[in-house]
Structures are given as C-alpha cells and as structure tokens.
C-alpha positions, -999 to +999 in steps of 0.1 A: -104-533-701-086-539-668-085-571-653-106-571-623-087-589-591-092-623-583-105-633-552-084-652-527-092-686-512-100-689-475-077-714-473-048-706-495-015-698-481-015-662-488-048-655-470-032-675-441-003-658-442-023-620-443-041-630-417-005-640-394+006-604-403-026-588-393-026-603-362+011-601-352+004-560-359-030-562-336-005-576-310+021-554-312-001-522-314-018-532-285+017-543-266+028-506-277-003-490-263+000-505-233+043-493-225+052-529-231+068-530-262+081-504-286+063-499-316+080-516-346+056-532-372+049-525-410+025-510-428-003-523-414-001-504-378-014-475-394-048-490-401-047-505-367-037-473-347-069-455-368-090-481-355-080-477-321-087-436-327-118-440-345-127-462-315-117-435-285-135-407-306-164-428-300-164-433-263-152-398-262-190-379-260-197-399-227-167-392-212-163-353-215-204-353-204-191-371-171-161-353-167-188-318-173-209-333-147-179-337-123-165-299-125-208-290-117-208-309-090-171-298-079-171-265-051-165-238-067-134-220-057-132-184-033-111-160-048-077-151-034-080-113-036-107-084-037-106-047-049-118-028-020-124+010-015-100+024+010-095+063+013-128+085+001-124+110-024-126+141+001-097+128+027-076+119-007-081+153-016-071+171+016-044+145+022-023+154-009-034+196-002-019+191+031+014+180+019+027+211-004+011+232+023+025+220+049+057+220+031+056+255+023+044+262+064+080+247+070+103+263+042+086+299+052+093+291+089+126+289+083+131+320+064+116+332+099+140+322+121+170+333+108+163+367+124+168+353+156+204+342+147+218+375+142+248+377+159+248+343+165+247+332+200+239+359+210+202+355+222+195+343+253+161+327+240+169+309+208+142+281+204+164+266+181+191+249+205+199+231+230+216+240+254+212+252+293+217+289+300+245+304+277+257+269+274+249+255+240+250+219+230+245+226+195+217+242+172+195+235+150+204+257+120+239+269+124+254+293+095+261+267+069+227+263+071+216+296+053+247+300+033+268+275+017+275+268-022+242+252-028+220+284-017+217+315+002+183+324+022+197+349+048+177+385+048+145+366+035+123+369+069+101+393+053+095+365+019+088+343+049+064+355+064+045+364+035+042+328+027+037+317+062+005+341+065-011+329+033-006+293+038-016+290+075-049+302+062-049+268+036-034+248+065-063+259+089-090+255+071-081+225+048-077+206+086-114+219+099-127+205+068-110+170+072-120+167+108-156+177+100-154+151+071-140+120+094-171+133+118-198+132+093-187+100+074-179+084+109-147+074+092-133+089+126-143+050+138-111+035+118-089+060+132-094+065+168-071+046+191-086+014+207-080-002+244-052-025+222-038+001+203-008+011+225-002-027+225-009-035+188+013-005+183+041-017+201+039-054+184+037-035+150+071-014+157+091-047+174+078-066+135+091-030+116+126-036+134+126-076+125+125-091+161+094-107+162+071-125+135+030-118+127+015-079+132-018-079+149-058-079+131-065-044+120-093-033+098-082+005+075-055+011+101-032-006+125-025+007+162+001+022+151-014+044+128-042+051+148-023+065+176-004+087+153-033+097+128-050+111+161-018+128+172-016+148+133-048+160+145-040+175+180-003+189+163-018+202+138-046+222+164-013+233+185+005+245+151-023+266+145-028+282+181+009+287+185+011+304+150-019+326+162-005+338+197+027+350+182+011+362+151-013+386+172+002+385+207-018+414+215-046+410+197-050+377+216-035+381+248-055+352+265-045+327+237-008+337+242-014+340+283-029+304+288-002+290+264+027+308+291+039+337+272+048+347+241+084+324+244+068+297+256+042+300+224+076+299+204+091+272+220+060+253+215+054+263+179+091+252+170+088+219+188+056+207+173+073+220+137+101+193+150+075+170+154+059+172+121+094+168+102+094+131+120+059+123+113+063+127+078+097+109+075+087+081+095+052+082+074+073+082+042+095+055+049+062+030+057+046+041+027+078+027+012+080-007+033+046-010+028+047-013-015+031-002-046-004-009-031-009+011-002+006+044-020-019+034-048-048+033-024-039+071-015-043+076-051-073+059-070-092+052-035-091+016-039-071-015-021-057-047-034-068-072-002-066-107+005-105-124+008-098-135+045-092-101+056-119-081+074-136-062+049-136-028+051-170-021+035-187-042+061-170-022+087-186+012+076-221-008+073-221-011+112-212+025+117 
C-alpha cells in the first residue's frame, strides 16, 4: 500500500518557506505584467500566470458585450466609391458601329482621291493642298503616299467608291438613330453645351497641358466634351450632305447650289474628313489619360465613381 503524504504544519519551516516562494512569484508575475521587471521566477509562475488567465477569461464576456455596444452606437461609415450606370446599351452600340464605319468612310476616301493626283500638280483644284494659285506649300498625300515598300493603292478609285457608297449608307443611318435615341432618352441634357462650357472647357484643356491644378464640376461630361460631342453631331450632318451633293450633283442641284458649287462641296467634304481624323486622335489620347475606367464604362455601361460626386442617376430623375 502506498504511504499516503503527511500533512505539513502551519507553522513548520517548510510551509513558511512555501509560502515565501509563493509569494516572491505573485510579486514578480505581477511586476512582469505590469513592464517593470522581466520575468525570471521558477516553477511556480506557471500556476500564477494561469490564474491571472483564468481570471481575464472571466471578465472577458462583459467586456466584448461593451465593446459590441460601442461599434452599435458608433456611425456607421459612407462608402468611398459606387458602381454607377454611365453609357446605355443603344449609344454603346452605335458608338463602337461608328468607329469601323467611319474608318472604312476614310480608307475608301482615300482610294478616291488619288484620281485627282494624276499628273501630279497638275490640277488647278486639288482639295488636298495648300497652297495659293499654282503655288503649293505642300499636300496632303504626295506620291509616297500611295506607293512605297509597305503598300501600293494607286488605280483603286473604283474599290473606293464601292465602299464609300455602302458604308455612307451605315454612317447615315446609324447617326439618325443615335440622335433620335439622345432625343427620346433626353440623354441629349448631358451633352449639350452649357453657358460655362466654353469656360469649363478652357480650364479642362490649361489642367490637360499641366499649368493649372483642379478641373471644374461636371456630371456624364465635362465642357469639353460637350462642346465637341455636339460638334461630332453637326460634322457628321455636313459629311453626309457633302458626300450627297458630289455623289448626285445633278440629281440634287439645290443641295450642291446652296453648299457653293460642286468644288466648294469638295473642299468642304475634305475639310470636315480633316476634322474627324483630329477628333478621334485627340478623343483617343483622353480615353488613354483618362484610365482603365472610363474605356470600361464604354464597354459594360457602368462607372467606377467616388460617393461625393454628383450622381448620375439622380440627374436623369430630373429630366
């Protein structure tokens, strides 16, 4: 049978020395607890540092019910961004028809207008130049242009204006469809210049070259955009009357007599081409500046925006 321990005396020294130890430990684990001391005792720290566990488990149930109570009470934060619809589905559409169309309106054209360099210099009229008189300060598709080592598109006037009679058709009628769109969803309202536009246009373009700091309000567009959203419109009207009085000069006489003549329809035709070509590289090159999310918005229809911004949504609820 094992002998069973015998009790210890209150007042013998090894109880009094046990309890010395147990308290010198107390002391020090509380001294460590509190960053005053290192910890450095024996054995009997780890029943003390249980304790003083077991003890904050406790009290621990009251203080995650305040600390709940606090975070209720607390406001609760605004977030930083929303996911706003931009662009509708039907301007999406004819915006990304427009482009290869448009594209192909230009390539044909050009197969065009190499019949009117044959000879060279040799034409009085040449839309293509500048110059005063016979005086030429140079052209705007010399030689090189139709024939160098990368390609050759000389004697192609008839391919030209094959395409360039099948896709004005495209061009004409994919515009009346988007203007009758921006006029029955009153999304005309976010693209129509305002009184501040030319000014808001003007801060906009100084912030674009870097001397000067924080572009106006704006809402879907800026007045920058507005002013040259509108003029697409109005070029794209001219392209298309132009291209009809020299297509049918006879046929519509009045068309090509109000717009001066048959060379002045040229002229005027060839110009607002020019124009187009710097619309879409200056519209290209602020898609760029602008980032990932405005080119997205053309896309998927919808618009990473900052909550503080106007929101769009609202806007089309007051239309």
């Amino acid at each position: 049978m094992p002998e069973e321990p015998i009790a210890k005396e209150e007042g013998s020294p090894e109880s009094v020395e046990e309890r010395e130890a147990e308290s010198a430990a107390d002391a020090a684990v509380t001294s460590a607890l509190a960053g005053a001391v290192p910890l450095a005792v024996g054995p009997e720290r780890v029943v003390v540092a249980e304790a003083q566990r077991a003890a904050d488990t406790e009290s621990m149930p009251v203080e995650v019910a305040v600390a709940e109570e606090m975070a209720a009470e607390a406001p609760v934060a605004e977030p930083g961004i929303v996911l706003e619809r931009k662009h509708p589905l039907a301007i999406r559409w004819m915006h990304w028809i427009n482009f290869p169309v448009l594209f192909t309106m230009m390539w044909s054209g050009l197969l065009i207008y190499w019949n009117d360099s044959i000879p060279p210099y040799a034409h009085s009229h040449e839309v293509y130049r500048v110059g005063i008189g016979s005086w030429t300060l140079f052209r705007f598709f010399p030689a090189w242009f139709y024939t160098n080592k990368l390609w050759d598109i000389r004697y192609m006037p008839t391919t030209g204006l094959g395409y360039h009679f099948f896709f004005m058709w495209l061009f004409g009628v994919n515009g009346i469809l988007y203007v009758a769109f921006l006029l029955i969803s009153k999304e005309w309202k976010f693209m129509v210049p305002l009184k501040s536009s030319l000014r808001d246009a003007v801060q906009v373009t100084l912030v674009d070259l870097h001397l000067k700091k924080g572009l106006p309000p704006q809402t879907k567009y800026n007045g920058g955009q507005r002013i040259a959203y509108t003029s697409v419109i109005f070029m794209g009207l001219g392209s298309l009357l132009t291209g009809l009085a020299i297509y049918k000069p006879s046929q519509l006489h009045w068309l090509t007599s109000a717009l001066g003549g048959y060379e002045m329809a040229r002229w005027l035709h060839f110009l607002l081409t020019l124009g187009f070509c710097g619309f879409f590289l200056v519209h290209v090159g602020q898609v760029i500046l602008a980032g990932w999310n405005n080119f997205r918005a053309m896309v998927s229809g919808y618009e990473i925006r900052r909550a503080e911004e106007p929101s769009l949504e609202a806007e089309r609820g007051k239309f």
